[in-house]
N, C-alpha and C positions, 0 to 999 in steps of 0.2 A: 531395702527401703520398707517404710510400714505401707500396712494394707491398707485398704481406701476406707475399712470402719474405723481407721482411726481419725477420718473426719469431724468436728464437730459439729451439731446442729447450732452453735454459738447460748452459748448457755450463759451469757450475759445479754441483758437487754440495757438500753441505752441507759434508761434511768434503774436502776438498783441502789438499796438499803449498803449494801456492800460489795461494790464494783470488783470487779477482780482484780488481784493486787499485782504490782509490776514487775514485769517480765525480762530478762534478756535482750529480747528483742527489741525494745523500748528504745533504744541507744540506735533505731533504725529510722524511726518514727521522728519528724521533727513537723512539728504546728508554727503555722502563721497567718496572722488575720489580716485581712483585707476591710473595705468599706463595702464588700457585697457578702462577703462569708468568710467561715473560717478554711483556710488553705492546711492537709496535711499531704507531708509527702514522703511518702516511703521508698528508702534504699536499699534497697537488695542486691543491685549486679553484682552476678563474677562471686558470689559467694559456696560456690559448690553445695547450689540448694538440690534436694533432693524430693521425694514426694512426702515422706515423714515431716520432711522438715517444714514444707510448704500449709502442712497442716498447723504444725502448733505456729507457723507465721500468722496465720488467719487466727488462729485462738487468740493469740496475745493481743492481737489488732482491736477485734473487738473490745477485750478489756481495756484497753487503750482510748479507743473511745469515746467508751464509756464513763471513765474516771476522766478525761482532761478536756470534752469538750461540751460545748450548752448544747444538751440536742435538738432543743429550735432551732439552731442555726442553720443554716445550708453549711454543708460539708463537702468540698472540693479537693478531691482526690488524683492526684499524681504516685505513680504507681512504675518502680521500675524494678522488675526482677528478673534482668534478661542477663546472658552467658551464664544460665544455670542448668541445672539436666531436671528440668521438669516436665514432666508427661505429658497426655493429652489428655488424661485422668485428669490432672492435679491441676492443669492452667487450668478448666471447666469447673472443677469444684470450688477453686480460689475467687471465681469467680462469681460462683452461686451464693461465697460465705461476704464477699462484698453486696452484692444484692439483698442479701438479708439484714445487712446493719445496716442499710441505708431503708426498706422495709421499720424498721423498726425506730427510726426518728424523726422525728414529726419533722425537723427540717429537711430531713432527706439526705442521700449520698448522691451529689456530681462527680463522675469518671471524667477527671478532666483530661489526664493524660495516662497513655498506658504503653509499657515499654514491656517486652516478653521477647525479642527477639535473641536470635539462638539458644533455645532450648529444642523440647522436642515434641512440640505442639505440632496437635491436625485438626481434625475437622470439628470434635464434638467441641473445643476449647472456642473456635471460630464461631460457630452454631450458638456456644451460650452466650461469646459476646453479643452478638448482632440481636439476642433478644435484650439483654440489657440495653446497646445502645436506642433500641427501638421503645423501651418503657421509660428512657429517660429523658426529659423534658429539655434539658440544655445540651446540646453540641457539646461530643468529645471533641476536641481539637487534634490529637496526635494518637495514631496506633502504630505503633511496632513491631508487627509479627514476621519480620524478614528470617530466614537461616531456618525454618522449620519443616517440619514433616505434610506443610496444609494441603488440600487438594481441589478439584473442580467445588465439589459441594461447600463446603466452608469459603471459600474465595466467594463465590455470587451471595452466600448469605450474607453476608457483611457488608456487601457492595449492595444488594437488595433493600437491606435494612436503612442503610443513609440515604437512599434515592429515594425511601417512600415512608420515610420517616412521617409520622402522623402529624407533627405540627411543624413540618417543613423546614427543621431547624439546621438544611445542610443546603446553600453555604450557611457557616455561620455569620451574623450582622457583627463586626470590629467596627468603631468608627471610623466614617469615613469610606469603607470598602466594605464587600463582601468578600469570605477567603473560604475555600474548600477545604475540607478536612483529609490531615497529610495521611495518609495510609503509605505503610511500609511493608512490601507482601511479596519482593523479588526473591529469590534463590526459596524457595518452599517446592511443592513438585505436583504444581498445579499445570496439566496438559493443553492447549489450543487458547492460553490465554486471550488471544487475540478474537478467535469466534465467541467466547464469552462475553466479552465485551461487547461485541456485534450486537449478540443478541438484547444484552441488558440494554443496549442504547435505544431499543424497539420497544414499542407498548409490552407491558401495561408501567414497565419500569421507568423508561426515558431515563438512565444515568446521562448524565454528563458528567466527563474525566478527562483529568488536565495530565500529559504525562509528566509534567513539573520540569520542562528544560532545563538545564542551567549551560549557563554565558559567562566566558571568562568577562569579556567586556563589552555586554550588554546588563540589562535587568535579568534576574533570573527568579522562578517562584520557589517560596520556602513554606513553612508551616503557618506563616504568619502573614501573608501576602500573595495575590498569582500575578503575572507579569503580562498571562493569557488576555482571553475576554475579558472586559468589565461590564459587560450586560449579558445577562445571562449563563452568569460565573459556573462551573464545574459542582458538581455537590463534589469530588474528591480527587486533590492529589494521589496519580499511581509515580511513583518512581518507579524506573526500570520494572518495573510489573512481570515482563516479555520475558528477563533472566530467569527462569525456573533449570531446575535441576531435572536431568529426563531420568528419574528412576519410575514413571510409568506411562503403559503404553496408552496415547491418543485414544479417547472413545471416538464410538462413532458419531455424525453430525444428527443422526434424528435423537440418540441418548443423550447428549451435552444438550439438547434441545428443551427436550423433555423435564431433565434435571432441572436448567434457568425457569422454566413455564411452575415446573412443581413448588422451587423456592418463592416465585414470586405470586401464584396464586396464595402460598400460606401467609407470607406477609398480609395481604388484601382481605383475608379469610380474619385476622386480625389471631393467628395462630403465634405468632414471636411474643404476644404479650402475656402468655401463659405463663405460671410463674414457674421458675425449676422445682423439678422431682427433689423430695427432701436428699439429703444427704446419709445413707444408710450408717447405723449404729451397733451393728452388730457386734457381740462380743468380739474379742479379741486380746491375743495375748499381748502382757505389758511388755516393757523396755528391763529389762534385768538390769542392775545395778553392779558393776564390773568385782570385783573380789577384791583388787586392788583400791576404792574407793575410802577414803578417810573418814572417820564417822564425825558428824555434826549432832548437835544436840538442842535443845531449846529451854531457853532460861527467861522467867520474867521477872524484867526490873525493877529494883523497888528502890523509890525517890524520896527522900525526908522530905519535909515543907523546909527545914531549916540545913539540913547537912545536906538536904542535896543526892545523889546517888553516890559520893562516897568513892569515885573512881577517879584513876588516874588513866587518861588515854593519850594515843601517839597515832597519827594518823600515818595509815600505810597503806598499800596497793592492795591488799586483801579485805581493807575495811578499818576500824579501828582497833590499834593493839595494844591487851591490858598490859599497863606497867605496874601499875599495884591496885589496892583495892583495902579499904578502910575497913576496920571493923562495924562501925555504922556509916547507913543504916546495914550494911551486910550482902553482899551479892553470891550467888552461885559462878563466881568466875576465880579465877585464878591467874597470875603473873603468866605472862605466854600465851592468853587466850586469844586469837582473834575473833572481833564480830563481824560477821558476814553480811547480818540481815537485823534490822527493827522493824515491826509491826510487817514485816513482806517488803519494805522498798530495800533494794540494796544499795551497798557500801561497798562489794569489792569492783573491782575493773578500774583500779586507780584514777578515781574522780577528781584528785584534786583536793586540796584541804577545806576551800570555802565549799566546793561542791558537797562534801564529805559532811561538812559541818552542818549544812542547810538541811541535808537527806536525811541525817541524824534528826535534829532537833526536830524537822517535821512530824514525827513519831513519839519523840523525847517526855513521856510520863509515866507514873507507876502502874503497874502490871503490865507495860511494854514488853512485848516476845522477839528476845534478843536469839538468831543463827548465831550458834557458837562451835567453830573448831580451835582445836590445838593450833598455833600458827606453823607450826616448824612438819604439824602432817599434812598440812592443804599444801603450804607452800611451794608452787613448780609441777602442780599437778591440776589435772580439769576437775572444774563445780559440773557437779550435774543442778542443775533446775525442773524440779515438776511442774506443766503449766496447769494441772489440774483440768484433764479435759473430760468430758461425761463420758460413760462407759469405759472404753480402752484408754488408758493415761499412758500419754507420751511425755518423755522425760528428754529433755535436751541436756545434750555433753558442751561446754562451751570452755573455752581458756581463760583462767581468773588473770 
C-alpha cells in the first residue's frame, strides 16, 4: 500500500479558476438535490480499497466537488466504504480530508451517513470521528463501524461526543418523533462494554442508549424510529453493542474509569473541536508505470468554422474510434486511433453512445487536448490515471 505522505492536503478549494478535472472515481460519486441541500453519495463497498487507494478516493472527491456542486449550498454526505481493508491510518485521514472540504465551503459539509464497517479501523479513526461529529451542527443519523479492530477508548469517544453534543442535536427532531442516532459498533474488541456504559449513563455524560430490540411481531426500532421511550428518547441506538470479539484482556474497573472521566472531561474542556493535525506531505516515492504499459500521447484539436474537425468517428468502449480523418482542416490522428480523453473528461469505460456523445461535445473546440492511443495497444489491457496529487503522485490502475 502507499505510505500515509501520500495523503493530500486537498489542493483543490471549493471555488477554483480550474477545478480539478475528472477522475476514475467520479463513476462512484452520484449528486441529488433535495429542497434543503444538495445530497451526494458515495459507493465504495466491497471494492478491495486499500490505503493508497483511500487516498487518491479523497483526492478525486474533492475535485469532485468542487467542479459539480454551488458551494453555498449545504452538502450532505452519505459515505459507504465498508468490506474494504482500510486501516486505522486511512479511516482517520479519510476523514480529516472530508472535514477539510466541508471547512472550505461556505455552505459547509453534513456527514449524514457513514458506513466503514468491516474494515480494519480502531480507535484513532473513532477519535477523529467523534470530533467531527461534535463540530458538526446537524445530526449524523447512521454510523457503521461494526467488524473492526475498535476499543474502550474510541467506543466512549463517540458515545461521549453524541451525549454532549453542543447544540443538543442527539436525538435528532424527524417530524412528528424524535429518533436516536443508529450506531453499529458490535463485533469490534471493545472489553466490559457493559461498565462503559454504566459509567457514561452517570454525570457529567448522562447517555441515554436504546439497545434497538427487534420483534418479529411486535414494533421494532430502526434507524428511522425507536419503538423505546417517547419522552426522553435515547441520544443512541446500540445494536448488539455487548457482541465484541475478546482478542483483549478486560482493564481494570478504576482504568475503564479513569479513561470514560478523561474522554468526558475533554469533550466539556471543548477539546473534540480542535481541528485535525494537517496531513503530513512528506516526499515520497511515485507509483512506477508498469513496462508492459501502452504509450498514449496528446494531440490538439483543430476545428474549421466551416469543415468542422474533419473526422470521421465510431463510438466504442475505449472512447471514440478514428475511422478516417480528412485532409482539412488536418488532425494529428490516424485510422486506428483511439480517443481516451478531451480537455481531461473521459470517454473510455463504455459510456454509451448519447453519454459518449454529451462528454465529447462538452469539451468539443479548437485546441481541445485530445488522450490519444493506438486502439488495438490499449485494447484488453489497464488505463493507468494520474489524479495529480501535491508532492507524492499517485497513479491509479483501473480496467478500461
Amino acid at each position: 500500500s502507499h505510505p500515509k505522505s501520500t495523503w493530500p492536503e486537498m489542493s483543490c478549494a471549493p471555488v477554483v479558476d480550474e477545478p480539478c478535472p475528472p477522475s476514475w472515481w467520479d463513476r462512484h460519486y452520484q449528486l441529488k438535490q433535495t429542497y434543503a441541500a444538495t445530497g451526494l453519495s458515495v459507493r465504495l463497498k466491497a471494492l478491495g480499497l486499500k490505503d493508497g487507494d483511500a487516498a487518491s478516493v479523497a483526492e478525486a472527491l474533492g475535485g469532485f466537488v468542487a467542479r459539480t456542486t454551488d458551494p453555498a449550498a449545504p452538502l450532505a454526505l452519505e459515505l459507504d466504504a465498508s468490506e474494504n481493508e482500510l486501516s486505522d491510518e486511512a479511516g482517520a485521514n479519510l476523514l480529516a480530508v472530508l472535514q477539510r472540504i466541508g471547512e472550505r465551503r461556505p455552505g459547509g459539509l453534513w456527514l449524514k451517513v457513514l458506513k466503514l464497517h468491516k474494515n480494519k479501523l480502531g480507535d484513532t479513526t473513532c477519535e477523529q470521528l467523534a470530533g467531527m461529529v461534535w463540530r458538526q451542527e446537524r445530526p449524523i443519523e447512521e454510523i457503521h463501524l461494526s467488524h473492526n479492530t475498535i476499543r474502550q477508548r474510541g467506543f466512549a469517544s463517540l458515545l461521549v461526543a453524541l451525549a454532549l453534543h453542543p447544540r443538543k442535536a442527539y436525538p435528532r427532531q424527524a417530524p412528528g418523533e424524535s429518533v436516536p442516532c443508529w450506531v453499529r459498533l458490535e463485533h469490534n474488541e471493545v472489553a466490559d462494554v457493559e461498565a462503559i456504559l454504566d459509567l457514561l449513563k452517570k454525570e457529567p455524560v448522562k447517555l441515554r442508549s436504546c439497545p434497538a430490540p427487534r420483534s418479529e411481531r411486535g414494533p421494532s426500532c430502526t434507524s428511522w424510529t425507536c419503538c423505546q421511550a417517547k419522552d426522553n428518547v435515547a441520544h443512541v441506538h446500540l445494536f448488539c453493542a455487548d457482541k465484541q470479539e475478546e482478542n483483549g484482556a478486560p482493564e481494570k474497573k478504576k482504568t475503564v474509569k479513569a479513561m470514560v472521566h478523561d474522554v468526558a472531561d475533554a469533550a466539556l474542556a471543548g477539546r473534540f473541536a480542535v481541528p485535525p493535525s494537517p496531513v503530513p506531505e512528506a516526499a515520497a516515492p511515485g507509483v512506477a508505470v508498469p513496462g508492459e504499459a501502452a504509450a498514449c500521447r496528446t494531440v490538439e484539436l483543430q476545428v474549421d468554422a466551416e469543415l468542422g474537425a474533419g473526422l470521421e468517428l465510431t463510438a466504442d468502449a475505449l472512447g471514440y474510434h478514428v475511422d478516417a480523418v480528412d485532409e482539412q482542416p488536418g488532425q494529428r490522428l490516424e485510422p486506428g486511433d483511439v480517443i481516451l480523453e478531451i480537455d481531461g473528461v473521459q470517454l473510455w469505460g463504455d459510456l454509451g453512445e448519447d453519454a459518449l456523445g454529451e462528454a465529447f461535445g462538452s469539451r468539443f473546440a479548437a485546441g481541445a487536448h485530445l488522450r490519444v492511443a493506438r486502439a488495438e495497444a490499449v485494447r484488453g489491457r489497464a488505463l493507468w490515471q494520474p489524479l495529480g496529487l501535491p508532492g507524492a503522485r499517485i497513479a491509479r490502475r483501473c480496467a478500461a
